[in-house]
C-alpha positions, 0 to 999 in steps of 0.5 A: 506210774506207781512202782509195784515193789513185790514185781521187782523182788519177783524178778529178782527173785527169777535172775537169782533163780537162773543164777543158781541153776546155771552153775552146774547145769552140765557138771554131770553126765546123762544117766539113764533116765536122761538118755532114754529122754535124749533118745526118744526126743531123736526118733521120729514123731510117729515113733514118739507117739506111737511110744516106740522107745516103751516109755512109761510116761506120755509122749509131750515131753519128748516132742518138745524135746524134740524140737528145743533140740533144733534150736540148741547145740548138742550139749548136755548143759544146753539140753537141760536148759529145756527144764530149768525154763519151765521151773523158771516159769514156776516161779511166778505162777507159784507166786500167782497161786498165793496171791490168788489164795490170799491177796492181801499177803504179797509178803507170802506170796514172794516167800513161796516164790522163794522157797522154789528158788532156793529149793535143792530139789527144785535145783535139782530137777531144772538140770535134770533132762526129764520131765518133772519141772514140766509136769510141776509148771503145768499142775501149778498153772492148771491149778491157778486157772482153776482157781481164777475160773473159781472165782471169775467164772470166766471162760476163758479161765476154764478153757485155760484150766482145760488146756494145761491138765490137758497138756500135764497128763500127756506130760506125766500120768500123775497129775491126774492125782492133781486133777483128782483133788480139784474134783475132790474139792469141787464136789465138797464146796457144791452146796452152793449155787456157784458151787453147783455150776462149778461142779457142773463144769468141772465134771464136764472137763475132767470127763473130756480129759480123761476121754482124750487120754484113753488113745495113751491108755491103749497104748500102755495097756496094749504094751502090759501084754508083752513081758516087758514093757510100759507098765512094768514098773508099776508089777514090780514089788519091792522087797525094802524094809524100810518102806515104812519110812517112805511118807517122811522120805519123800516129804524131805526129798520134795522140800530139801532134795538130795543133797550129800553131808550129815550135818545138812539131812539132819536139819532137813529131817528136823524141820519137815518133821516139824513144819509137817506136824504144826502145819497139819494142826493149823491147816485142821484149824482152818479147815474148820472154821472155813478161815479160806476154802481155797486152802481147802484145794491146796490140801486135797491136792497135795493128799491126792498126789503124795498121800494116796500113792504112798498108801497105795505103795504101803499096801501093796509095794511097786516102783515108786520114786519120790520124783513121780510125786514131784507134782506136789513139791509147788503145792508143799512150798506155797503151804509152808510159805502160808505157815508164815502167816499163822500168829502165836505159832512157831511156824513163822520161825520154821519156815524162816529156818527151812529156808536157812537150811534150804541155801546151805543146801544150795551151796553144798549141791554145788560144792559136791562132785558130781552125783550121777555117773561119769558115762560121759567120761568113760565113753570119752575113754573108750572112743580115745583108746579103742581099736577097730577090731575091739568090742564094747560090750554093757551088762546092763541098758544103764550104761548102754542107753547113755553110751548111744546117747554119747557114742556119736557125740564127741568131736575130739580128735582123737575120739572115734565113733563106736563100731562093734558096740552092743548090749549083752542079752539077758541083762539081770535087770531086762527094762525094754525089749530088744526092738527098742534099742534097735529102734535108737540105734542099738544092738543087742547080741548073746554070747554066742554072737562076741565069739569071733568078732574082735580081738579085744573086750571092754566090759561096762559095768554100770551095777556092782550087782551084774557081778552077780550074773557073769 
């Protein structure tokens, strides 16, 4: 039996993967997104998909996270572990996806699958306790079924691109971006007869899914009447000045991440600038001459996902951080992975430098201390040191959703459970109505309500700008 070099690098290229992720896996706390994932994953399945916790992102994250929960110690390096196997899986469907495009470029196909590898934002998010490495896996392999049905017209295909964009909707409402593309290009190749039938069925699958997703747009429909709710993030405006600068952003976050040191944001500026500009004029050449329609796909994707939030964002501001567009990271990648291949360009020497770039990024990620904040260890504090007539007492839901995620967590000895530990009403930020965090457990009193309850207050401040409230 013949050996297939380019597999055994591919799973190579996978223990490396899981090597890097796994080394700080549990270094940071759960924040506030996290804990929010924690919390919802803990409630009982009627409440998670009657979106009980007011979550604005669909339900199947959480139900899965529920169940891994069942299976695992609960510990935060263990709980993150749920997204750094989906972003292993990415690894080789992102290397399917270029074989796909061009399948006499193994070579290319193996650099894509590197650039997730040694991707900090990638790194980043397979430790992180939210959806998005679920969300890129889904579109990705989607998108690999859509192009194999494309080229097959096999059934079986179709019924595989059906089944994962139906699992990634109900995973994170931005794929539907994804799926816009592919529509955008089913339509644009028609005037063929392939083309034609696979517009037809095409259509008729993404008409079936925006069907079965109409149950979770009720939902949040109904929620946007209350004054907080599901869909507030999407009524908030923002009053950044430097929103102008979003575009190029989000395209170095979703390549480079966010990793501390001058020196290394630099670079990671240099060469998204760089690579953006060449790789927009060779993929305009392609495009033209029809060198591979399939490329076309990638493009009206990666448009689709990145591009038309942020023009939506520019024109008229609302909540948008760069990792709800994490849906076009793959894509990005296996586009500068086909970089490589363009002759008499500098593209080649690029790429081969973002990747340079991108392994410092690593090491310095893991040099760094930890970049979210210590509400482990501050309730550790807290549980060790207090009294039981003592009051715990948050401004804020972004220490106090972590601090239910942590109160009943540790088994130190000298640790104990929080008894009198609320949140203060008409927090300055207010995210989720009061039935939510009652619903996990919580408490929320008014000031009237600490008058008399104990002897002694610890105030948790999680935002220098609650000063400005008390």
């Amino acid at each position: 039996m013949q050996k297939n070099p380019a597999r055994q690098w591919l799973i190579i290229l996978i223990f490396i993967s899981a090597a890097l992720r796994l080394i700080t896996i549990g270094r940071d706390s759960l924040w506030f997104d996290e804990s929010i994932s924690y919390l919802a994953s803990t409630l009982p399945l009627s409440a998670i998909l009657n979106n009980t916790i007011q979550s604005s992102h669909p339900p199947l994250y959480y139900l899965l996270l529920a169940f891994w929960r069942q299976l695992i110690p609960n510990h935060d390096g263990y709980l993150r572990l749920f997204s750094m196997i989906w972003n292993l899986l990415l690894i080789p469907l992102t290397y399917w996806v270029t074989l796909t495009l061009l399948p006499q470029k193994r070579d290319m196909a193996l650099i894509s699958a590197l650039l997730i590898v040694v991707s900090p934002f990638h790194i980043i998010y397979s430790q992180e306790l939210r959806m998005y490495t679920q969300l890129m896996t889904l579109t990705v392999g989607g998108t690999l079924a859509y192009l194999q049905a494309q080229k097959t017209d096999k059934w079986l295909w179709w019924v595989a691109f059906f089944m994962a964009f139906l699992l990634a909707i109900y995973t994170h409402l931005f794929s539907l971006f994804a799926l816009a593309g592919i529509g955008l290009y089913a339509v644009a190749f028609s005037s063929s007869c392939k083309g034609h039938n696979s517009l037809k069925q095409t259509t008729i699958i993404i008409g079936v899914l925006l069907i079965l997703l109409s149950p979770w747009a009720y939902i949040l429909i109904q929620e946007s009447q209350q004054s907080l709710g599901s869909l507030r993030p999407l009524a908030q405006a923002s009053s950044d000045n430097f929103r102008y600068i979003k575009p190029i952003a989000t395209l170095t976050f979703l390549m480079f991440g966010s990793v501390s040191g001058i020196i290394y944001n630099g670079l990671a500026l240099f060469f998204t600038m760089a690579i953006s500009i060449i790789l927009s004029m060779e993929l305009v050449k392609t495009c033209k001459t029809a060198e591979n329609p399939f490329i076309a796909l990638l493009i009206l994707i990666v448009l689709c996902t990145l591009v038309v939030p942020i023009v939506i964002y520019l024109i008229r501001p609302f909540y948008l951080p760069d990792r709800t567009m994490a849906g076009a990271s793959p894509f990005l990648l296996i586009l500068c992975a086909w970089g490589t291949t363009r002759k008499h360009t500098p593209l080649p020497y690029l790429v081969y430098g973002m990747i340079i770039v991108m392994m410092a990024g690593v090491v310095l990620h893991a040099r760094q201390p930890a970049i979210k904040p210590p509400y482990r260890d501050a309730m550790l504090f807290i549980s060790q040191h207090q009294k039981p007539t003592d009051i715990i007492l948050h401004t804020s839901d972004g220490s106090y959703f972590p601090a239910l995620r942590y109160s009943s967590f540790f088994n130190h000895a000298k640790a104990k459970p929080l008894a009198l530990h609320a949140l203060l009403a008409h927090d300055p930020d207010p995210r989720k109505p009061k039935t939510v965090y009652e619903s996990v457990g919580g408490t929320v009193w008014e000031l009237d309500d600490v008058h008399g309850k104990g002897k002694r207050l610890w105030l948790v401040i999680a935002c220098l700008s609650h000063f400005d409230a008390l």
